[in-house]
C-alpha positions in Angstrom: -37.6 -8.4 -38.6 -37.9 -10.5 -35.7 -39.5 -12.6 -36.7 -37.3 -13.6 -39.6 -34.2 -13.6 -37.4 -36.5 -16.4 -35.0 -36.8 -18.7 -38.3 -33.0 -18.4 -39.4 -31.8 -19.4 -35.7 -34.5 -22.4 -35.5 -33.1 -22.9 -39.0 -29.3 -23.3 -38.0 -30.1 -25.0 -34.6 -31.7 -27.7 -37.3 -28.6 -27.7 -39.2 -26.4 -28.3 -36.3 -28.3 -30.8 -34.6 -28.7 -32.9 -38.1 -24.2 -32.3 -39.0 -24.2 -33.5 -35.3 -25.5 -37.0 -35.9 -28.9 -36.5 -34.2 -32.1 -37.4 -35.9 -34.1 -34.5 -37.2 -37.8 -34.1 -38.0 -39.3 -31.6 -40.1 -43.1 -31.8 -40.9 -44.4 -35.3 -41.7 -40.7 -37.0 -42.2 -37.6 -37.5 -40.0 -35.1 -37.9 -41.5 -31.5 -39.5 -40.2 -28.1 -37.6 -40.6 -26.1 -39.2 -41.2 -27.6 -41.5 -43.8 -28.9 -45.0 -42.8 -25.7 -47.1 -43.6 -26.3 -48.3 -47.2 -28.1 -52.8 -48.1 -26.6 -55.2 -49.8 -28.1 -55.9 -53.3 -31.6 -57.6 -52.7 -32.4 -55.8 -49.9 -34.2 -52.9 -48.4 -33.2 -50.4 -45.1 -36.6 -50.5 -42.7 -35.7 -47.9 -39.5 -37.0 -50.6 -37.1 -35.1 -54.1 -38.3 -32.0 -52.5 -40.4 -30.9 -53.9 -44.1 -34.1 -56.5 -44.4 -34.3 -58.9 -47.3 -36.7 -57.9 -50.7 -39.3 -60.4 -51.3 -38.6 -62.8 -54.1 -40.1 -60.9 -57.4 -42.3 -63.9 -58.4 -44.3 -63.1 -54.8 -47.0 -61.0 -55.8 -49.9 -59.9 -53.1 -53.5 -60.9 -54.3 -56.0 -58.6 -54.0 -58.0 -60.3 -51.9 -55.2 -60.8 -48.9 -55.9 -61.0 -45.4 -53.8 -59.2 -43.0 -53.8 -59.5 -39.1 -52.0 -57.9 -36.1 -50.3 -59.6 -33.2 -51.6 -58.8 -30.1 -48.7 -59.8 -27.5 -45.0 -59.2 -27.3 -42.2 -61.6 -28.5 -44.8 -63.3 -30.4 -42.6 -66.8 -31.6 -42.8 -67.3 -35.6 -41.9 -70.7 -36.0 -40.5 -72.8 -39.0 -44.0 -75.2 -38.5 -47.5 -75.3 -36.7 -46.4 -76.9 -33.4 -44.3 -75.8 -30.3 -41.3 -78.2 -31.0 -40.4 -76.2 -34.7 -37.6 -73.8 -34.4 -38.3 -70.0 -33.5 -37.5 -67.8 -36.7 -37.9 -64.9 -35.8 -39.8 -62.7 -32.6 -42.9 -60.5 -33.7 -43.8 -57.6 -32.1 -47.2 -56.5 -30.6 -48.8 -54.2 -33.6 -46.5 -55.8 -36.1 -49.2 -56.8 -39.2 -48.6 -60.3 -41.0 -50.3 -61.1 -43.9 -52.4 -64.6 -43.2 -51.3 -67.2 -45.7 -53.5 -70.1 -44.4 -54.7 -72.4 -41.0 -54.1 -75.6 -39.9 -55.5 -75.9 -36.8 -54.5 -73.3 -33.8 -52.2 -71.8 -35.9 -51.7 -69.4 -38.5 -49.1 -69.4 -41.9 -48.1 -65.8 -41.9 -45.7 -63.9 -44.0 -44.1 -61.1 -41.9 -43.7 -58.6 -44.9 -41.7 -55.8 -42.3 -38.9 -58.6 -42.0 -39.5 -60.7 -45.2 -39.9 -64.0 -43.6 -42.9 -66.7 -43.8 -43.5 -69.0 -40.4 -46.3 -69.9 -38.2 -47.8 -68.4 -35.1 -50.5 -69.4 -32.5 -53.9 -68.1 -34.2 -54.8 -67.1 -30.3 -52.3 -64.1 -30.7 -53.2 -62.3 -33.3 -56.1 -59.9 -34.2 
């Protein structure tokens, strides 16, 4: 008998702290209460970047693709392969990038996580 009692209060101290706006997990999963705030049409929610853009459907992965992982924070993707291109976006150390080609010290990655394409220095990733 106790022992069911213990499981209903863990129960309803999970249902309060979920109607209370906190995040709950429960096995494998968390899940957020309330609900992620809802994407615009073409995109997708990710719990690290927010509402981020689908890829275009004519971009299909070949089997063969070559992934990589940056190995330094605020890695800069850039719009080209050289320092004086614009910074798109900042990569984070872990973040995978599929490798799309070389040119020299750098790399043409497609940061899938964020749906953007752009260059990085090759030196910085795994």
């Amino acid at each position: 008998m106790k022992a069911v009692r213990g499981v209903l209060l863990l129960a309803l101290f999970g249902v309060a702290a979920a109607l209370s706006g906190c995040v709950v997990a429960a096995g494998p999963a968390v899940y957020y209460h309330p609900a992620p705030p809802p994407c615009p049409e073409g995109f997708y929610w990710s719990p690290d970047y927010g509402c981020v853009a689908l890829p275009p459907a004519e971009v299909v992965v070949p089997p063969d693709a070559v992934y990589a992982v940056v190995n330094t924070a605020g890695l800069s993707l850039r719009s080209c392969p050289t320092t004086q291109c614009g910074i798109v976006a900042s990569l984070n150390q872990g973040e995978q990038v599929q490798v799309l080609s070389h040119e020299g010290a750098w790399t043409h990655v497609w940061a899938f996580g964020r749906g953007l394409e752009g260059w990085v220095a090759s030196r910085y990733l795994d």
